[in-house]
N, C-alpha and C positions, 0 to 999 in steps of 0.2 A: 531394486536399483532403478533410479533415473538415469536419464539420460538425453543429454541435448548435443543440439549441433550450429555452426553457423556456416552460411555455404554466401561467398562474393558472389553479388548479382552482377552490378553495374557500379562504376562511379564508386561510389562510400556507401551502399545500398549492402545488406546482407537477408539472406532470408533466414529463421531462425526454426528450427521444430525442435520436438522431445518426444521423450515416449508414449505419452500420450497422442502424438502424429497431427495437431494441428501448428500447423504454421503462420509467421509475423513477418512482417518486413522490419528493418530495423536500420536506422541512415544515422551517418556520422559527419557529415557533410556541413558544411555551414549553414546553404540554404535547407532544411531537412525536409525529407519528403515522406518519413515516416517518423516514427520516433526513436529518440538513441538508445542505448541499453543502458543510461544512467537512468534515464524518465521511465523505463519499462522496470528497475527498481524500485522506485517508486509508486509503481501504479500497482507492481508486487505485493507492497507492504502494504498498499490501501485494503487490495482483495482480501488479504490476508486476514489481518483485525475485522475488515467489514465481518466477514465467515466469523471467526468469533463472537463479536458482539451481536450481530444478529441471531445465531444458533443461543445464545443465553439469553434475550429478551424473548425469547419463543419459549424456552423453555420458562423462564420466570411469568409468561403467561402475559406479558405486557404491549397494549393494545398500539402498539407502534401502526405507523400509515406510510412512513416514507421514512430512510436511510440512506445516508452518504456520507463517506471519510473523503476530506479532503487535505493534501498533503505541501506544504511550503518547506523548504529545503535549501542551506546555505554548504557548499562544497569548498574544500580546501583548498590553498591560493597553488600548492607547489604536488605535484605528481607526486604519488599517484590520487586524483584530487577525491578521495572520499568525500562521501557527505558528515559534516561536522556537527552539525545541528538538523532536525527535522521538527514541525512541529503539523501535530496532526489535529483538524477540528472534526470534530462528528455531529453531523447536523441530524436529529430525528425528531422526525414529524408526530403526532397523533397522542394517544391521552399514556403517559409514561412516568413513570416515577424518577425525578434527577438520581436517586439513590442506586436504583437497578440498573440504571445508564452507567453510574460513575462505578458501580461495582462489576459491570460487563467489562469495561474499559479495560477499568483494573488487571481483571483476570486473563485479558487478554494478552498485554503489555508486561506482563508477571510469570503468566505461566503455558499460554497457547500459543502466540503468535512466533513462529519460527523465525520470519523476515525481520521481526523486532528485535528479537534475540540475537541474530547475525547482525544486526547494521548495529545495535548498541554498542560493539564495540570502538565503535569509531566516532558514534554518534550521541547525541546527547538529543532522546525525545521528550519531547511535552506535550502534553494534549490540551484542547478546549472542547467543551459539550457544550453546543447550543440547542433545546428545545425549541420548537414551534407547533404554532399551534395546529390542527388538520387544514 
Protein backbone atom coordinates (compact mmCIF):
# COMPACT_ATOMS: atom_id res chain seq x y z
CA UNK A 1 0.00 0.00 0.00
CA UNK A 2 0.94 3.72 -0.55
CA UNK A 3 0.31 6.28 1.00
CA UNK A 4 0.56 10.05 0.91
CA UNK A 5 -0.32 13.26 2.69
CA UNK A 6 -0.73 16.98 2.24
CA UNK A 7 -0.14 18.99 5.45
CA UNK A 8 -1.22 23.48 4.98
CA UNK A 9 2.08 25.36 5.49
CA UNK A 10 1.38 28.89 4.73
CA UNK A 11 -0.74 31.03 2.34
CA UNK A 12 -1.61 28.22 -0.56
CA UNK A 13 1.73 26.50 0.26
CA UNK A 14 1.17 22.63 1.19
CA UNK A 15 3.92 20.21 2.06
CA UNK A 16 3.48 16.87 0.54
CA UNK A 17 5.29 13.22 1.61
CA UNK A 18 4.41 9.38 1.01
CA UNK A 19 5.58 6.34 1.98
CA UNK A 20 8.49 6.46 0.69
CA UNK A 21 9.12 9.65 3.46
CA UNK A 22 10.51 12.30 1.10
CA UNK A 23 8.85 15.48 1.02
CA UNK A 24 7.65 18.55 -1.68
CA UNK A 25 6.29 21.77 -1.37
CA UNK A 26 3.50 22.19 -3.47
CA UNK A 27 1.56 26.03 -3.96
CA UNK A 28 -1.64 26.87 -5.52
CA UNK A 29 -1.30 30.34 -5.33
CA UNK A 30 -1.33 32.69 -8.19
CA UNK A 31 2.05 33.94 -7.67
CA UNK A 32 3.63 30.14 -7.19
CA UNK A 33 6.46 29.57 -5.14
CA UNK A 34 6.62 25.86 -5.71
CA UNK A 35 4.85 23.94 -8.11
CA UNK A 36 1.02 22.95 -8.10
CA UNK A 37 -0.21 19.40 -8.03
CA UNK A 38 -1.46 19.70 -11.67
CA UNK A 39 2.52 20.23 -12.92
CA UNK A 40 3.61 17.66 -10.22
CA UNK A 41 1.25 15.40 -12.60
CA UNK A 42 2.77 15.93 -15.02
CA UNK A 43 6.43 15.84 -14.04
CA UNK A 44 4.74 12.23 -12.72
CA UNK A 45 4.07 11.04 -16.09
CA UNK A 46 7.39 12.43 -17.46
CA UNK A 47 9.32 10.08 -14.60
CA UNK A 48 7.25 7.57 -15.39
CA UNK A 49 7.68 6.78 -19.41
CA UNK A 50 11.24 8.31 -18.78
CA UNK A 51 11.77 4.74 -16.32
CA UNK A 52 10.21 2.88 -19.01
CA UNK A 53 11.89 3.85 -22.14
CA UNK A 54 15.03 4.09 -20.67
CA UNK A 55 14.96 0.61 -18.80
CA UNK A 56 14.07 -0.94 -22.66
CA UNK A 57 16.91 1.01 -24.45
CA UNK A 58 19.24 -0.57 -21.85
CA UNK A 59 18.01 -3.59 -22.21
CA UNK A 60 17.82 -3.42 -26.32
CA UNK A 61 21.61 -2.55 -25.75
CA UNK A 62 21.26 0.86 -27.61
CA UNK A 63 24.04 3.39 -27.17
CA UNK A 64 21.85 6.14 -26.00
CA UNK A 65 24.02 9.43 -24.28
CA UNK A 66 21.29 11.74 -23.15
CA UNK A 67 17.29 11.26 -22.35
CA UNK A 68 14.50 13.61 -21.76
CA UNK A 69 10.55 13.60 -21.93
CA UNK A 70 9.23 16.62 -22.20
CA UNK A 71 5.46 17.30 -21.48
CA UNK A 72 2.89 20.19 -23.08
CA UNK A 73 -0.50 19.86 -21.73
CA UNK A 74 -4.03 21.77 -22.66
CA UNK A 75 -6.61 21.43 -19.47
CA UNK A 76 -10.43 21.65 -19.49
CA UNK A 77 -12.15 25.12 -19.62
CA UNK A 78 -14.90 24.00 -16.69
CA UNK A 79 -14.12 22.13 -13.08
CA UNK A 80 -12.95 19.87 -12.50
CA UNK A 81 -10.30 21.10 -15.21
CA UNK A 82 -8.56 17.81 -16.17
CA UNK A 83 -5.92 17.62 -18.63
CA UNK A 84 -7.63 16.96 -22.13
CA UNK A 85 -4.92 16.71 -24.36
CA UNK A 86 -1.06 16.08 -23.43
CA UNK A 87 1.52 15.67 -25.95
CA UNK A 88 4.85 14.16 -25.00
CA UNK A 89 8.27 14.69 -27.00
CA UNK A 90 11.24 12.45 -26.20
CA UNK A 91 14.34 14.00 -27.03
CA UNK A 92 17.52 11.18 -27.13
CA UNK A 93 20.73 11.82 -27.61
CA UNK A 94 23.71 9.32 -28.81
CA UNK A 95 23.94 6.52 -31.67
CA UNK A 96 20.05 4.78 -31.37
CA UNK A 97 18.02 3.05 -33.62
CA UNK A 98 14.43 5.36 -34.42
CA UNK A 99 12.77 1.75 -34.34
CA UNK A 100 13.85 0.85 -30.72
CA UNK A 101 13.00 4.49 -29.62
CA UNK A 102 9.57 4.30 -31.27
CA UNK A 103 9.05 0.51 -30.00
CA UNK A 104 10.21 1.77 -26.17
CA UNK A 105 7.69 4.55 -26.57
CA UNK A 106 5.28 2.05 -27.64
CA UNK A 107 5.56 -0.22 -24.97
CA UNK A 108 5.59 2.10 -22.51
CA UNK A 109 2.30 4.06 -23.52
CA UNK A 110 0.70 0.43 -24.04
CA UNK A 111 1.63 -1.36 -21.49
CA UNK A 112 4.04 0.09 -18.49
CA UNK A 113 3.47 3.47 -17.79
CA UNK A 114 0.68 3.63 -14.90
CA UNK A 115 0.52 7.65 -15.06
CA UNK A 116 -0.39 7.12 -18.75
CA UNK A 117 -2.94 4.67 -18.06
CA UNK A 118 -4.64 6.93 -15.36
CA UNK A 119 -4.57 10.23 -17.29
CA UNK A 120 -5.81 8.46 -20.67
CA UNK A 121 -8.92 8.49 -19.41
CA UNK A 122 -9.54 12.02 -19.75
CA UNK A 123 -6.74 12.70 -21.91
CA UNK A 124 -5.79 12.12 -25.33
CA UNK A 125 -1.66 11.61 -25.64
CA UNK A 126 0.53 11.84 -28.54
CA UNK A 127 4.10 11.58 -28.75
CA UNK A 128 7.08 13.05 -30.80
CA UNK A 129 10.70 11.35 -30.98
CA UNK A 130 13.44 13.60 -31.76
CA UNK A 131 16.87 12.07 -32.31
CA UNK A 132 20.10 13.94 -31.93
CA UNK A 133 23.05 13.56 -32.53
CA UNK A 134 25.95 13.14 -29.25
Amino acid sequence: MISARAIWSDSERYVGDASSHHALVMDTAADKTANSPMELVLIGLCGCTASDVVGILRKKREAFTSFEVRAEAERATRYPAVYTKIKLTYRVGGKVSRKAVEDAVGLSKEKYCSVSAMLEKTATITTEIELVDP
